[in-house]
NUKE-975057 format. One record per residue: residue number from 1; residue in three letters; x, y, z of N, C-alpha, C, O, CB in turn. Coordinates in nm, 2 decimals. Glycine has a CB too. Example, Ala and Ser with C-alpha at 12.3 -4.5 7.8 and 13.67 -1.06 7.14 Angstrom:
<pts>
(pt 1 'ALA' (1.32 -0.57 0.78) (1.23 -0.45 0.78) (1.32 -0.33 0.78) (1.42 -0.33 0.85) (1.13 -0.45 0.90));
(pt 2 'SER' (1.28 -0.22 0.71) (1.37 -0.11 0.71) (1.29 0.00 0.79) (1.34 0.11 0.80) (1.41 -0.06 0.57));
</pts>
This chain:
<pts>
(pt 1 'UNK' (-0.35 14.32 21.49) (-0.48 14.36 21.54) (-0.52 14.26 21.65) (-0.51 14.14 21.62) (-0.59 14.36 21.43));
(pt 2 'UNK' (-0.56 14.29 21.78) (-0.60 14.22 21.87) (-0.73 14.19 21.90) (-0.82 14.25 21.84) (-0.56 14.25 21.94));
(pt 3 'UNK' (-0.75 14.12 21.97) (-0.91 14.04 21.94) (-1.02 14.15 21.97) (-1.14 14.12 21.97) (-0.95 13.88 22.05));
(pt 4 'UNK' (-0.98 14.29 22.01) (-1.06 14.39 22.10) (-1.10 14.47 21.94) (-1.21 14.49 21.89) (-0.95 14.50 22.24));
(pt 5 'UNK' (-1.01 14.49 21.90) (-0.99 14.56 21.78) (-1.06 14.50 21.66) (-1.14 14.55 21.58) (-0.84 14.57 21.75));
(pt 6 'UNK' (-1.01 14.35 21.65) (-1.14 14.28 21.53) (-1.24 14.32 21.55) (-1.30 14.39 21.47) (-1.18 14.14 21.52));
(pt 7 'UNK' (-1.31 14.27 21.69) (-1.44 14.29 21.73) (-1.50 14.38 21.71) (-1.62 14.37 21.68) (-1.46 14.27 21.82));
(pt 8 'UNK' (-1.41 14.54 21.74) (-1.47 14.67 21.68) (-1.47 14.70 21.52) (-1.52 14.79 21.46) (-1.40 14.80 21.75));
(pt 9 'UNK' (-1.42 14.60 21.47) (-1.38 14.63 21.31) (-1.50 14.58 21.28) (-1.58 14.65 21.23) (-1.24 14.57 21.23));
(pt 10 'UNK' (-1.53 14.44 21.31) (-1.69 14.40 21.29) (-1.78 14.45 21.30) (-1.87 14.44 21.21) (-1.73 14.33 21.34));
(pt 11 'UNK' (-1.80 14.56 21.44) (-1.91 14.56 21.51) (-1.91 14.80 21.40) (-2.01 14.87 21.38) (-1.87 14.49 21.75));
(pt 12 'UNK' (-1.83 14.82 21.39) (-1.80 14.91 21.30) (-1.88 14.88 21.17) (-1.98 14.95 21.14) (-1.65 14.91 21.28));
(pt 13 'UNK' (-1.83 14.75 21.07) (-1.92 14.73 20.97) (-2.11 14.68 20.98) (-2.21 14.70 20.92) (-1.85 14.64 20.92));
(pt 14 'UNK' (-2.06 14.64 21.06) (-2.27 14.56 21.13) (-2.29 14.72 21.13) (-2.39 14.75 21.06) (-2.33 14.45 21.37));
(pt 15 'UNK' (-2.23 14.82 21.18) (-2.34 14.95 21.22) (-2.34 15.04 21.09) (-2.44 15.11 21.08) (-2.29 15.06 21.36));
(pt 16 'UNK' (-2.27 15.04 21.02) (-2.26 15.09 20.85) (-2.38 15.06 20.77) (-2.46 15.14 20.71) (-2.13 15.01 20.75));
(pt 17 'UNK' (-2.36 14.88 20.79) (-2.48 14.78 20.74) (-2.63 14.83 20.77) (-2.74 14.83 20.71) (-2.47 14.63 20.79));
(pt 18 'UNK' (-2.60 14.85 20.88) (-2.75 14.86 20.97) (-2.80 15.00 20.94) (-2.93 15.00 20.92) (-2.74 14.83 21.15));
(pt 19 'UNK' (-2.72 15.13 20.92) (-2.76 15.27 20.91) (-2.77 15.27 20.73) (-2.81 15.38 20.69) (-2.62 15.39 20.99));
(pt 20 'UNK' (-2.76 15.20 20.64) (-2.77 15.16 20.52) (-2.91 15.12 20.51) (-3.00 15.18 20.45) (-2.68 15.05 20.51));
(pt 21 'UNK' (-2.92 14.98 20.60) (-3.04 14.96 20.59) (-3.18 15.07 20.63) (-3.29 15.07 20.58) (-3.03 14.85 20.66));
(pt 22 'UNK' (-3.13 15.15 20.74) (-3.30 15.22 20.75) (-3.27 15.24 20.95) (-3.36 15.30 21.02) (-3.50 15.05 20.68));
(pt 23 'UNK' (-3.17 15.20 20.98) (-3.15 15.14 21.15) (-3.08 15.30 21.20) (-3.01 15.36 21.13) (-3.00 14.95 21.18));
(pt 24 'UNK' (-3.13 15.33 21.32) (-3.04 15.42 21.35) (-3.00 15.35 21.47) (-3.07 15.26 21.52) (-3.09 15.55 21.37));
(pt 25 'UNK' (-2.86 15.39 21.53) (-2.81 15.34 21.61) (-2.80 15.41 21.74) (-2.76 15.53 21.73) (-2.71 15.29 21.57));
(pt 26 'UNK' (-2.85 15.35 21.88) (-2.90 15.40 22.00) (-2.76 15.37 22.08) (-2.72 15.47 22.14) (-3.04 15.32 22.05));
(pt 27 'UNK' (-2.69 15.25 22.10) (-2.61 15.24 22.16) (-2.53 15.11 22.12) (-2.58 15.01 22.07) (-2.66 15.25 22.27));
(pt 28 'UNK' (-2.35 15.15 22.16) (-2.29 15.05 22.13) (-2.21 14.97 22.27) (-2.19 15.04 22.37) (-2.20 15.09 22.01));
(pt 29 'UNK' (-2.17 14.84 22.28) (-2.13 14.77 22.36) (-2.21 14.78 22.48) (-2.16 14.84 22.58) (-2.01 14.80 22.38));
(pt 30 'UNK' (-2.31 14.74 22.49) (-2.40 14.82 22.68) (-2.34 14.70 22.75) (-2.30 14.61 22.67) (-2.66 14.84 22.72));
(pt 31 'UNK' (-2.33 14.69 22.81) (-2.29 14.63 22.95) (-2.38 14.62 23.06) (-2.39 14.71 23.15) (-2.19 14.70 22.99));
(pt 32 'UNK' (-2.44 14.50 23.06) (-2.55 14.47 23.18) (-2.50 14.41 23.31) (-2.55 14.44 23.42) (-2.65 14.36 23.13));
(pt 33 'UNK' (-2.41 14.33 23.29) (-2.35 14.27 23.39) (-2.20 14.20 23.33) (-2.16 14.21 23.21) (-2.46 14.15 23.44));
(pt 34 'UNK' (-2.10 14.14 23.46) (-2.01 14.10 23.37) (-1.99 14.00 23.23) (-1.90 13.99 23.14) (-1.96 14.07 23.44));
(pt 35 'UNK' (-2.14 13.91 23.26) (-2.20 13.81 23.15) (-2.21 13.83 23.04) (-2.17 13.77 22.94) (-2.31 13.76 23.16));
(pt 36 'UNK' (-2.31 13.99 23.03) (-2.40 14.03 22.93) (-2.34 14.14 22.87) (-2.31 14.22 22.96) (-2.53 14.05 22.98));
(pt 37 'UNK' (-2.30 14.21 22.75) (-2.27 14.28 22.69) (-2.31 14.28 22.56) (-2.25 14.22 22.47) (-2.18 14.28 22.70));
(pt 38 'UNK' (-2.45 14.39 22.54) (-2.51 14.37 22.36) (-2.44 14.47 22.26) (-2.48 14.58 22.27) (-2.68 14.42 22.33));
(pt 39 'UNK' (-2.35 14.44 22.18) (-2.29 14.46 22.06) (-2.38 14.63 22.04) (-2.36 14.73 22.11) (-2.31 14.32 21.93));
(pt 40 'UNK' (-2.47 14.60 21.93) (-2.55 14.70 21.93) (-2.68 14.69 21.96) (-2.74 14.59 21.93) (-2.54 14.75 21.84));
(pt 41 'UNK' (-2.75 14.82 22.04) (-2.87 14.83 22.04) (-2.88 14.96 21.94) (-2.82 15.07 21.94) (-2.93 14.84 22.18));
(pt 42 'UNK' (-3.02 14.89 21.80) (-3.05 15.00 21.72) (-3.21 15.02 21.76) (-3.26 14.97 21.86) (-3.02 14.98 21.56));
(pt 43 'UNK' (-3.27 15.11 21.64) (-3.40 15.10 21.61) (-3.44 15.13 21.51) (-3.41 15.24 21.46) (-3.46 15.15 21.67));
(pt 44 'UNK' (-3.53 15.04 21.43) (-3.59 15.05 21.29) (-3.72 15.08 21.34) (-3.77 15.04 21.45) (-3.58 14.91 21.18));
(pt 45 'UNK' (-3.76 15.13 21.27) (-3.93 15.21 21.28) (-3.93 15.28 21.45) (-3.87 15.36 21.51) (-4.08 15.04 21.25));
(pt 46 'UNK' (-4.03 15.19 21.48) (-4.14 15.17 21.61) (-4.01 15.04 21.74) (-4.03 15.00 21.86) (-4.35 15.06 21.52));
(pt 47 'UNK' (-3.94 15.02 21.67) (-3.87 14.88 21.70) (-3.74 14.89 21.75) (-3.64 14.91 21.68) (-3.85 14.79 21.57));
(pt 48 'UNK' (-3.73 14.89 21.88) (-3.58 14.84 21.95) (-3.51 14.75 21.92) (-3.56 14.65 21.96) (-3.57 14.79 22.08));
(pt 49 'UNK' (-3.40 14.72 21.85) (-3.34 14.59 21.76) (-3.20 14.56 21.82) (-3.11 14.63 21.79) (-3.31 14.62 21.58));
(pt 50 'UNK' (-3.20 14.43 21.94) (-3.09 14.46 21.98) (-2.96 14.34 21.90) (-2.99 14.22 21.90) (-3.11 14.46 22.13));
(pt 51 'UNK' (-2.88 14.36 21.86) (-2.78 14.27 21.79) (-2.65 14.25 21.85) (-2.56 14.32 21.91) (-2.75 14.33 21.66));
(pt 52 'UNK' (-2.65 14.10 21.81) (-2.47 14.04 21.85) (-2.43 14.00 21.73) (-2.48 13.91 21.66) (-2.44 13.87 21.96));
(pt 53 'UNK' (-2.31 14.09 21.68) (-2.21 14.04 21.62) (-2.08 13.94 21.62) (-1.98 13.94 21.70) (-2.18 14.11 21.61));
(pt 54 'UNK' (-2.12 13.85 21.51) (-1.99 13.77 21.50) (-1.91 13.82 21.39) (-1.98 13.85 21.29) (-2.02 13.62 21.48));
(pt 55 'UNK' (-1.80 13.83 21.37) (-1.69 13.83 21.30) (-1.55 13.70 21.29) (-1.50 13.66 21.39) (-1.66 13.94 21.34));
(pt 56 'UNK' (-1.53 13.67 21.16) (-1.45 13.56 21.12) (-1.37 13.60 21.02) (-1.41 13.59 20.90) (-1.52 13.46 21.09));
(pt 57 'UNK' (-1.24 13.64 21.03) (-1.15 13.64 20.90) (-1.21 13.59 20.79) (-1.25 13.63 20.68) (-1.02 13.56 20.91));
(pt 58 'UNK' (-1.21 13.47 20.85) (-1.28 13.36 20.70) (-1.35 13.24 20.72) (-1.33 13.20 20.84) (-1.17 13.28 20.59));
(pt 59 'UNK' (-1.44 13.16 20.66) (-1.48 13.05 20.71) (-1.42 12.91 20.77) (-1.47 12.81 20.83) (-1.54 13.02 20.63));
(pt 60 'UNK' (-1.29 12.96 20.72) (-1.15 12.79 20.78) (-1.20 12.71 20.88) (-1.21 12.59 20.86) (-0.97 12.85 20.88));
(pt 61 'UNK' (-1.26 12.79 21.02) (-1.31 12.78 21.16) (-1.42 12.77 21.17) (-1.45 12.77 21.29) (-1.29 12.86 21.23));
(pt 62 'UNK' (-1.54 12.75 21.06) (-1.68 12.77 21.08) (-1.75 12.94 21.01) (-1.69 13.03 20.96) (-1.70 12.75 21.27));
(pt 63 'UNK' (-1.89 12.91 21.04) (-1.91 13.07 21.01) (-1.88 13.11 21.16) (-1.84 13.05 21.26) (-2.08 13.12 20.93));
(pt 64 'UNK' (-1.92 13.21 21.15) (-1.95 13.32 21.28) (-2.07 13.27 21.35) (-2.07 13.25 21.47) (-1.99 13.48 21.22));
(pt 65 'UNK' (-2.21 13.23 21.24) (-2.31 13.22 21.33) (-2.29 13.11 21.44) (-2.36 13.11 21.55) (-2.41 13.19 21.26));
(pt 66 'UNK' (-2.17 13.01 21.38) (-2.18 12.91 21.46) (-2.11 12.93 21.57) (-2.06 12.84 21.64) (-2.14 12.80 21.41));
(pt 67 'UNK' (-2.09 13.10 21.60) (-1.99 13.11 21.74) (-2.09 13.14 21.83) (-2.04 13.16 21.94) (-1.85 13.24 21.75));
(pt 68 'UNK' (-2.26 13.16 21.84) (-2.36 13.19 21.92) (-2.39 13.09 21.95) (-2.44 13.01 21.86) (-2.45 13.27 21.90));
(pt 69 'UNK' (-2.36 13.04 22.11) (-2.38 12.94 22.18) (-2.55 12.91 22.24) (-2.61 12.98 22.16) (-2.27 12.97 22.30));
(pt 70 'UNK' (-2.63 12.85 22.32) (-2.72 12.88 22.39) (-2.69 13.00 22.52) (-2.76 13.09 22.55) (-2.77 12.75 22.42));
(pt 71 'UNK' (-2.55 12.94 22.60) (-2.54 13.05 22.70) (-2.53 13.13 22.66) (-2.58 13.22 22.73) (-2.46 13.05 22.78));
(pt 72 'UNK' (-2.46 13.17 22.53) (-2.48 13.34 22.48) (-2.61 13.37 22.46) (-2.68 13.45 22.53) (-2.39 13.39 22.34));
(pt 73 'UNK' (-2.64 13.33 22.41) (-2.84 13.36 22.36) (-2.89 13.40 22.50) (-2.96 13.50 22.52) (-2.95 13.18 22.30));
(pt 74 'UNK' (-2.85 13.33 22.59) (-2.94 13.34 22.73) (-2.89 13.43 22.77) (-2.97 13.48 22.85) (-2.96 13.23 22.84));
(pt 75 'UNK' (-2.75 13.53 22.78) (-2.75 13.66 22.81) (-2.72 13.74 22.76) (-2.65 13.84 22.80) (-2.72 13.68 22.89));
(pt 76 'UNK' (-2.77 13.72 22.62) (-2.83 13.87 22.56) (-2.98 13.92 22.56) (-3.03 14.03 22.55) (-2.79 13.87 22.42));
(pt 77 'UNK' (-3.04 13.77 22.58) (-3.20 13.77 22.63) (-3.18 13.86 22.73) (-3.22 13.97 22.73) (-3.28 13.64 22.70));
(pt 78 'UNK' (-3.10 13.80 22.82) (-3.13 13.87 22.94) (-3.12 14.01 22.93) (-3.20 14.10 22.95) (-3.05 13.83 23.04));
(pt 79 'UNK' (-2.99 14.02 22.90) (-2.97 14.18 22.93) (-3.03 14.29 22.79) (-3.01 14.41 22.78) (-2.77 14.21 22.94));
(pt 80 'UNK' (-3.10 14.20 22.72) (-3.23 14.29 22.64) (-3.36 14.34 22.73) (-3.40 14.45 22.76) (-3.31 14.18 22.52));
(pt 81 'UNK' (-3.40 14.23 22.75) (-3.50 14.17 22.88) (-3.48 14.31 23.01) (-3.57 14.38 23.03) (-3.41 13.96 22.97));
(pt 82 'UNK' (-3.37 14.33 23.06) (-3.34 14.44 23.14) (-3.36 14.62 23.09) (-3.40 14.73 23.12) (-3.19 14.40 23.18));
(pt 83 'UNK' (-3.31 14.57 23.00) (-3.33 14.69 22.89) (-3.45 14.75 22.90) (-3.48 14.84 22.98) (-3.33 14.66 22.76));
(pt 84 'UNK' (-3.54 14.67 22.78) (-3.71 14.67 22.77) (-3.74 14.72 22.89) (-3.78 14.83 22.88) (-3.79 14.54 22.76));
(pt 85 'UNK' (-3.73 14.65 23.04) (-3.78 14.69 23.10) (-3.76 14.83 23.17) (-3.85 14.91 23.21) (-3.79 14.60 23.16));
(pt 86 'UNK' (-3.62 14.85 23.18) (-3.58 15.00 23.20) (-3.64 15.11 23.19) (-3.67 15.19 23.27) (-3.50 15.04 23.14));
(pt 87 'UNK' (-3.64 15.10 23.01) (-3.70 15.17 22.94) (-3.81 15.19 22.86) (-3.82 15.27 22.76) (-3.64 15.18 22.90));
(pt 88 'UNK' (-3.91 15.09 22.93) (-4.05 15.08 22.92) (-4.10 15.07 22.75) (-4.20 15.12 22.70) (-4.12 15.22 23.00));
(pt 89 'UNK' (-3.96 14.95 22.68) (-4.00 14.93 22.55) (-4.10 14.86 22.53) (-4.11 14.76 22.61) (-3.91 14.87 22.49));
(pt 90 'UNK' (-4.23 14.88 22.42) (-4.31 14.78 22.37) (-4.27 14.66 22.29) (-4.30 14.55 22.31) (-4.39 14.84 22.31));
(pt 91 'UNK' (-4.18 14.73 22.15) (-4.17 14.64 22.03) (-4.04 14.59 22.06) (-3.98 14.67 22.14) (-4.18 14.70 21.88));
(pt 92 'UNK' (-3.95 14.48 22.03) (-3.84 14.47 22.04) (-3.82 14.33 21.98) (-3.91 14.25 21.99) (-3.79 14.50 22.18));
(pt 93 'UNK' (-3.70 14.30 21.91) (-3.62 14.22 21.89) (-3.49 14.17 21.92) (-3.42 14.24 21.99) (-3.62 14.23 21.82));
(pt 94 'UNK' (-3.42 14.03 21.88) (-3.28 14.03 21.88) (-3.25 13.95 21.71) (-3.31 13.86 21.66) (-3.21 13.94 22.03));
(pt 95 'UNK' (-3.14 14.04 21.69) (-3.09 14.03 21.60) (-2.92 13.96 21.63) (-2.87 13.94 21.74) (-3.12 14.16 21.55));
(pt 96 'UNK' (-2.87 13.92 21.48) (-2.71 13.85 21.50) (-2.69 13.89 21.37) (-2.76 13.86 21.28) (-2.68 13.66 21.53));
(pt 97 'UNK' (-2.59 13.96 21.35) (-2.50 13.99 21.21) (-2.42 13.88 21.22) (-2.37 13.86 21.33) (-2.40 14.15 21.20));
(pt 98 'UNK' (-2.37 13.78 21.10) (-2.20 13.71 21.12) (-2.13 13.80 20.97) (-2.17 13.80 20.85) (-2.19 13.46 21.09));
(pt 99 'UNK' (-2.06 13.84 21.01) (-1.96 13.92 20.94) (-1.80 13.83 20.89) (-1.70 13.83 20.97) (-1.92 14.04 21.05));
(pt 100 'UNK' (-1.80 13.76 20.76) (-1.71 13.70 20.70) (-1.59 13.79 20.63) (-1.61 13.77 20.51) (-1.79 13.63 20.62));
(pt 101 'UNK' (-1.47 13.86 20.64) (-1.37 13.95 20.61) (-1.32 13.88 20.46) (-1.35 13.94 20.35) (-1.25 13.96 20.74));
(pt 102 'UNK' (-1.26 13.76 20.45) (-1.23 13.72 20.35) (-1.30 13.58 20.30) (-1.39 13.54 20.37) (-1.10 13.73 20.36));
(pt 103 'UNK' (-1.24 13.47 20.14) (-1.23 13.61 20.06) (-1.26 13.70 20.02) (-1.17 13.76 19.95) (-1.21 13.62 20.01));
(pt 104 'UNK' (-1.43 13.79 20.01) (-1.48 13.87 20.02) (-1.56 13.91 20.13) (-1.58 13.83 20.21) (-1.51 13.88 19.94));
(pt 105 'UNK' (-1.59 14.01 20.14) (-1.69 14.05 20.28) (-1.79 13.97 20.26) (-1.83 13.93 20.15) (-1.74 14.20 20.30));
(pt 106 'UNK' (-1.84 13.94 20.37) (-1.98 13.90 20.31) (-2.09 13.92 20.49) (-2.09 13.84 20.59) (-1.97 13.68 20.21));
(pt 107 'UNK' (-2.13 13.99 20.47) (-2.30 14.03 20.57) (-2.38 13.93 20.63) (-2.49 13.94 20.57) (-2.43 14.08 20.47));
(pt 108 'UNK' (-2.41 13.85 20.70) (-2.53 13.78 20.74) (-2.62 13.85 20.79) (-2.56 13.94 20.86) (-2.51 13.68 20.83));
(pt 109 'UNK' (-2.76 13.88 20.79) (-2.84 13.93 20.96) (-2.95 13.80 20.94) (-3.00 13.76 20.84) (-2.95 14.14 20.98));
(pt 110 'UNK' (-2.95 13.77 21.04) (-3.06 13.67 21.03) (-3.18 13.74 21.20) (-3.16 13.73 21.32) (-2.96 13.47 21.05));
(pt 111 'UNK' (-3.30 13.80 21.12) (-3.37 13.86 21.20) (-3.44 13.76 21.35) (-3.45 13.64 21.36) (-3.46 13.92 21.11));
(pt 112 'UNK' (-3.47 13.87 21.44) (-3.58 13.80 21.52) (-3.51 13.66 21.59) (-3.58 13.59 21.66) (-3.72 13.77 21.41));
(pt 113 'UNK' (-3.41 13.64 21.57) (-3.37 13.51 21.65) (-3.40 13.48 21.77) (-3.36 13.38 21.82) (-3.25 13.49 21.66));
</pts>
């Protein structure tokens, strides 16, 4: 499996998780620029929720969460930020799933980051 293919295997489970939870899902992979690319944009309620997925075989390397840098943070702001404004959103968040594969699955979302 290649690193294109994990990433959708993750980003596959975050959206299972998320339509589980109550989330419908609006769009996957958007592409703002060559920088910026948001995993998923969903929406719970009234609420635009946009999320970056991490995924990690296993913890050996850290979690996942610890693969969101500040420069990543700053352009997924951004290309949320572009969004909203597009599309004349009121409510909105960002969200981060870290997705752990073995040795059992295991979910993070840590909201509103």
């Amino acid at each position: 499996m290649n690193n294109r293919e994990f990433g959708n295997k993750g980003e596959d489970l975050a959206c299972e998780y998320l339509i589980k939870n109550g989330y419908k899902i609006l769009e996957r992979n958007k592409h703002f620029s060559k920088l910026c690319e948001i995993d998923i944009i969903a929406k719970l309620k009234d609420k635009v929720v946009f999320v970056e997925v991490k995924t990690r075989k296993s913890n050996a390397f850290g979690s996942p969460m610890e693969a969101i840098t500040k420069t990543k943070y700053h352009n997924i702001k951004t290309g949320a930020l572009s969004y909203v404004q597009e599309h004349k959103i009121k409510a909105f968040q960002i969200d981060v799933i870290g997705i752990t594969l073995e040795p059992i699955l295991k979910i993070e979302h840590l909201r509103n980051v």
